[in-house]
C-alpha positions as CSV (number, residue, x, y, z in Angstrom):
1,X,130.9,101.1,89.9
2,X,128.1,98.3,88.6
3,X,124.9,99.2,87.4
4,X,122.3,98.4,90.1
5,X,120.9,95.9,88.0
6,X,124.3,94.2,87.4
7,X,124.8,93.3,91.1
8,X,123.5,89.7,92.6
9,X,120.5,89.5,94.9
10,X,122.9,86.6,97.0
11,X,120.5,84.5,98.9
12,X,117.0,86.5,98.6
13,X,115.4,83.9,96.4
14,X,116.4,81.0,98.2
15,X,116.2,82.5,101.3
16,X,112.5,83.5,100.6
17,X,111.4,80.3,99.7
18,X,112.4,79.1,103.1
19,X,110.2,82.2,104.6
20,X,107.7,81.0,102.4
21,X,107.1,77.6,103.5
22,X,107.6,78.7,107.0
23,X,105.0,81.0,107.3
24,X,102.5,78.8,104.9
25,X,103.3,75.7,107.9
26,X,103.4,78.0,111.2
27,X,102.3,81.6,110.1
28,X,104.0,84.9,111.3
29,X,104.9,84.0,115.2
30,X,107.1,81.4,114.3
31,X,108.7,83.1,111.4
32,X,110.2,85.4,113.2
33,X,112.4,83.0,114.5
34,X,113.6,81.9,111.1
35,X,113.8,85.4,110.3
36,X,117.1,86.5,111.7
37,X,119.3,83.6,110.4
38,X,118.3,84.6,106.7
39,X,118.9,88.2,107.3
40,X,122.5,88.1,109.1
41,X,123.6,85.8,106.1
42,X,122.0,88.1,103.7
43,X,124.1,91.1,105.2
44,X,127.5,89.5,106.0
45,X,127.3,88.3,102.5
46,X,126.5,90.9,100.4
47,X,129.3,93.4,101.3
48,X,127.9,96.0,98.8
49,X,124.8,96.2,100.4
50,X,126.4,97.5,103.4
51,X,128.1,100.3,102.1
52,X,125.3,101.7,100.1
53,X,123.3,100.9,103.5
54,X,125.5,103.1,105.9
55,X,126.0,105.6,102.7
56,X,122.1,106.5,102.9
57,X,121.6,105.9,106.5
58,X,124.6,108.9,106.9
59,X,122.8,111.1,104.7
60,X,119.4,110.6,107.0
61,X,121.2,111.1,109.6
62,X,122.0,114.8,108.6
63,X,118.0,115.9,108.5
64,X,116.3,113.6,111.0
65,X,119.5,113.8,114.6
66,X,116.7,112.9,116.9
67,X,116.3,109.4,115.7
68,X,119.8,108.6,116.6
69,X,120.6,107.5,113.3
70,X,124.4,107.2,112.4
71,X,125.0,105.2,109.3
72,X,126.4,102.5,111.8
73,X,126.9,98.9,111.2
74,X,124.0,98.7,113.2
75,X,122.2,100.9,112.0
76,X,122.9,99.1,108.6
77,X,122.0,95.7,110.2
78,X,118.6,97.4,111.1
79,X,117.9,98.6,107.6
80,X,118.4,94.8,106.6
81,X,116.0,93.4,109.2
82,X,113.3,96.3,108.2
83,X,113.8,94.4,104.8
84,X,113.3,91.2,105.9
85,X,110.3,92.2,107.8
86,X,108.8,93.8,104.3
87,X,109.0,90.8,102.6
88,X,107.3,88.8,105.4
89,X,104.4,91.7,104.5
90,X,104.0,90.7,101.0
91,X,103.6,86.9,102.1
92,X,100.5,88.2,104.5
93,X,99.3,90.1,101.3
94,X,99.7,86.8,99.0
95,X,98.0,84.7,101.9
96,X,95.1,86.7,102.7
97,X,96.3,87.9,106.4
98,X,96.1,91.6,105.0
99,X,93.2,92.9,103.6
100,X,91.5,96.4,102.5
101,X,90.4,96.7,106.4
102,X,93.9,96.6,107.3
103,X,95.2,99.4,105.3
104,X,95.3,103.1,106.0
105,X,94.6,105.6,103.4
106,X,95.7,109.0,102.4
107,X,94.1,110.8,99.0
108,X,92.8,107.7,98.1
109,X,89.1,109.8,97.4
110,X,90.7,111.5,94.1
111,X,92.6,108.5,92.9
112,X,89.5,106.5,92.7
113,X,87.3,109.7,91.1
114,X,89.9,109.4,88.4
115,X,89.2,105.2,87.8
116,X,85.3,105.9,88.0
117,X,85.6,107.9,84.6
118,X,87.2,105.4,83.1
119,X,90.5,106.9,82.9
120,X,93.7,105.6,83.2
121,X,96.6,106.1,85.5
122,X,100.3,106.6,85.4
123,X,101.2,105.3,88.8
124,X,105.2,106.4,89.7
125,X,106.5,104.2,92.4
126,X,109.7,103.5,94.2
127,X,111.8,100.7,96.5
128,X,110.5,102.3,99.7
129,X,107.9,100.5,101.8
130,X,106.1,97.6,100.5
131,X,104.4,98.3,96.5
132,X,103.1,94.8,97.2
133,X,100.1,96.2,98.5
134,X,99.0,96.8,95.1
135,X,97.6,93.4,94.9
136,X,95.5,94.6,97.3
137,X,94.2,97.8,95.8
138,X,93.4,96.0,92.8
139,X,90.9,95.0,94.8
140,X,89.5,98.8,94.5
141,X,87.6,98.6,91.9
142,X,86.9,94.8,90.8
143,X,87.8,95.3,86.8
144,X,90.6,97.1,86.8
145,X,94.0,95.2,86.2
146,X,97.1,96.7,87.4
147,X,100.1,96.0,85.2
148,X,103.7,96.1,86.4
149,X,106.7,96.9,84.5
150,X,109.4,95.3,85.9
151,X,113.2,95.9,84.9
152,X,115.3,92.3,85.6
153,X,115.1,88.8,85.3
154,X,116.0,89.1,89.5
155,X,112.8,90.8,89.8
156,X,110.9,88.4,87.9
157,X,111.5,85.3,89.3
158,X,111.0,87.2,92.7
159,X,107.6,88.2,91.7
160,X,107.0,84.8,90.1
161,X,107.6,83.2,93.9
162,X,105.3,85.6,95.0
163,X,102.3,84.6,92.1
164,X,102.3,81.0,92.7
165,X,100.2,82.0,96.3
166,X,98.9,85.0,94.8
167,X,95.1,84.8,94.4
168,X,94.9,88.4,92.0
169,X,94.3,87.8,88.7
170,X,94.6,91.3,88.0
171,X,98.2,92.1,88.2
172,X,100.4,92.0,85.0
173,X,104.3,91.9,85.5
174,X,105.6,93.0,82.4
175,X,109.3,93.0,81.8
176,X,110.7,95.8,80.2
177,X,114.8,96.9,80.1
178,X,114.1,100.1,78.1
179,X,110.5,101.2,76.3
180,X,110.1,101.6,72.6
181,X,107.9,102.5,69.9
182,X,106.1,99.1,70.4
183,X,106.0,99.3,74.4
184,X,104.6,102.5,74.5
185,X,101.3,101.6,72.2
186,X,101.3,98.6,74.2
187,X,100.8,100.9,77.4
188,X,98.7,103.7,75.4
189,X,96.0,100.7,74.8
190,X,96.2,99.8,78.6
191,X,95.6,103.2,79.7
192,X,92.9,104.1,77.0
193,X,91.0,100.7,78.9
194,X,91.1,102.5,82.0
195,X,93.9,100.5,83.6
196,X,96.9,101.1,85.7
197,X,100.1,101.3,84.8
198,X,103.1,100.8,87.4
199,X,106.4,102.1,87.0
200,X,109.5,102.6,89.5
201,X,111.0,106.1,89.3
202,X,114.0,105.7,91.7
203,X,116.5,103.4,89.2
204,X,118.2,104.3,86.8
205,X,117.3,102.4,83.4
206,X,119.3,99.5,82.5
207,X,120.0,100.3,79.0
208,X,120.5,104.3,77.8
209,X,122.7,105.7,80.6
210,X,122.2,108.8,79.1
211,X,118.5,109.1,79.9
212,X,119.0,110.4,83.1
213,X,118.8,113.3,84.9
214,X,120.5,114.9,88.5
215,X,118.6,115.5,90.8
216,X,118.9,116.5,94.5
217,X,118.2,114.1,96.6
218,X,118.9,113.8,100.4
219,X,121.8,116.9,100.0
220,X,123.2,115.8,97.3
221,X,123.1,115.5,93.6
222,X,121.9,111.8,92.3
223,X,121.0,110.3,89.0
224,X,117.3,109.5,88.3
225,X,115.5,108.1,85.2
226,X,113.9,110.0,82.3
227,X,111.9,107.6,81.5
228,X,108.7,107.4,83.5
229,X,108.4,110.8,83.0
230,X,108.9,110.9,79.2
231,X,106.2,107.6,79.4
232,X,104.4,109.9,81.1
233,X,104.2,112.5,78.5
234,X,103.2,110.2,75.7
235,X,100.3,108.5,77.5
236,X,98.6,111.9,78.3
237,X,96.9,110.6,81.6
238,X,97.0,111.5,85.2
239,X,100.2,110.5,87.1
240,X,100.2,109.7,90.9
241,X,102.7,108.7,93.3
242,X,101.9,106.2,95.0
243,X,104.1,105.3,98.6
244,X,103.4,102.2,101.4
245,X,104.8,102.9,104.8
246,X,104.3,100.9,107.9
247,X,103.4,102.6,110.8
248,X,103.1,100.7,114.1
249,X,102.3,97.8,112.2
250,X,100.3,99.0,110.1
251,X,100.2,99.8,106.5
252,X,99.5,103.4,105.3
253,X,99.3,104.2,101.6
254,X,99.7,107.5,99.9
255,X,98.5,108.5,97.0
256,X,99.8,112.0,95.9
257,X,98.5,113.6,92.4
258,X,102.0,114.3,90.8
259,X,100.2,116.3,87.9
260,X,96.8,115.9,85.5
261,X,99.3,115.2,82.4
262,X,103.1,115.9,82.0
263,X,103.7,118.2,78.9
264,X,107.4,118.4,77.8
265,X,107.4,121.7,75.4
266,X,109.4,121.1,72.2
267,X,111.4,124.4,72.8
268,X,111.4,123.5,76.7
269,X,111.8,119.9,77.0
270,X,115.3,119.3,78.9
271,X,114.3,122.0,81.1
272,X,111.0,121.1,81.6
273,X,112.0,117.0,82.2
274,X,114.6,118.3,84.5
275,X,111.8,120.0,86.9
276,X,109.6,117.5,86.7
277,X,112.7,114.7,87.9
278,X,113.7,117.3,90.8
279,X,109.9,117.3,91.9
280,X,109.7,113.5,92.0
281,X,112.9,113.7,94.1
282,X,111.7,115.5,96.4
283,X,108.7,114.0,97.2
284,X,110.8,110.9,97.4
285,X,112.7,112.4,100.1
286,X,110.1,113.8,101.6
287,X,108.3,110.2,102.3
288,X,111.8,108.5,103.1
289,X,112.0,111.1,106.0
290,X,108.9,109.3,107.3
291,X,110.4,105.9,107.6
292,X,114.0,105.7,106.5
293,X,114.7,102.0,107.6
294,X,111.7,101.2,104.7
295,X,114.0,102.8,101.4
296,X,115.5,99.4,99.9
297,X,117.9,100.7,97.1
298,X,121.0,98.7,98.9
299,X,123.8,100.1,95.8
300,X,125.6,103.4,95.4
301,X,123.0,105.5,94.7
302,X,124.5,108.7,94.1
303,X,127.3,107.4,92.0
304,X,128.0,109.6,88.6
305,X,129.8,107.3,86.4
């Protein structure tokens, strides 16, 4: 099986450029119409994306029956157009069409205690719902950047399509395939300013296959990475989760304290890491439950080699 970072994203730049200039010309209305020609070619096409679709959708199926869920081609196809309709999101975000006013919050009265001191934060997020609206919440407190670590040059020039109508000055994408020695003071300084820090906890790295741990994850075991959690550790701040659903067309963001500061005992420390992966997991779960259409990790996600 490929690593998830080896597989093509076939047809999501260019097909977001055409979104792009669509809803820039005739805004969201109109989009829509363009909307379903991108996605059907995005699905037909990317065979692997199916699979992993149904494989996921199968395992929701188990905990939530009364949504009718099957793991169906359809159900599949539905996944794909809840996609489609995130990205359209992130181009209201970029234009201006969302704003603070538009957003629902959950625990968003501790999160900002913590930035009023001054402090730091480890933020752990994920591919479910849209992390986009953190160029909005940058707007929480007016000097406080937000910086990004992203994993792939795919995710890059995604992100750099996005920036070029992106008004924020305050977000910092920063592409990293594995942290050092040099990363980590990097991130130390940028927490010891009071900024945030952004990292997803729901892929697997894409170098050090052996930084990972198994966690469960829907009913079965699945691999998730060490790493933010070890970053964690070092940068001796408070970690939050941080998750974006939509809800009847509107946004709602939650923002869960995951712990003060991770401590990974010398004597301890596999078993410790292990707990703190499985608790991650679960809340993981726990928010997919909520809207499983809005989890885009479309590879094999549970695969163990």
């Amino acid at each position: 099986m490929k690593h998830w970072a080896q597989l093509e994203e076939r047809g999501i730049i260019w097909g977001m450029q055409l979104l792009l200039k669509v809803y820039l010309l005739f805004g969201r209305r109109i989009l829509q119409f363009f909307l379903y020609p991108v996605v059907s070619y995005y699905w037909l096409m990317n065979r692997t994306g199916r699979q992993a679709s149904r494989q996921y959708l199968q395992k929701v199926a188990a905990y939530l029956p009364e949504q009718g869920l099957q793991g169906s081609a359809y159900d599949s196809y539905r996944h794909f157009v809840s996609f489609s309709n995130a990205m359209i999101d992130k181009l209201a975000i970029l234009s201006g069409a969302m704003s603070l006013q538009d957003i629902e919050y959950h625990g968003r009265e501790t999160f900002v205690e913590h930035l009023k001191q001054g402090r730091g934060v480890l933020i752990l997020g994920s591919h479910l719902g849209n992390m986009e609206v953190l160029r909005v919440i940058a707007n929480l407190r007016s000097s406080v950047p937000v910086n990004i670590l992203v994993h792939t040059k795919h995710a890059v020039k995604f992100n750099a399509l996005l920036n070029r109508n992106s008004t924020s000055t305050r977000i910092n994408l920063m592409q990293v395939t594995h942290i050092n020695a040099a990363t980590a003071m990097l991130l130390q300084d940028k927490i010891d300013a009071g900024e945030l820090v952004v990292i997803a906890a729901d892929r697997t790295p894409v170098t050090g296959k052996n930084r990972v741990s198994s966690a469960v994850f829907l009913g079965d075991p699945a691999p998730f990475p060490q790493g933010p959690f070890i970053l964690a550790a070092l940068l001796k701040c408070p970690v939050y989760t941080l998750f974006c659903l939509k809800h009847q067309q509107r946004q709602a963001i939650y923002f869960d304290c995951f712990s003060d500061g991770l401590v990974l005992p010398r004597k301890h420390r596999e078993a410790a890491l292990q707990q703190y992966v499985q608790d991650y997991a679960a809340r993981l779960q726990y928010y997919c439950l909520k809207e499983p259409l809005q989890w885009f990790n479309f590879y094999d996600f549970w695969q163990t080699e």
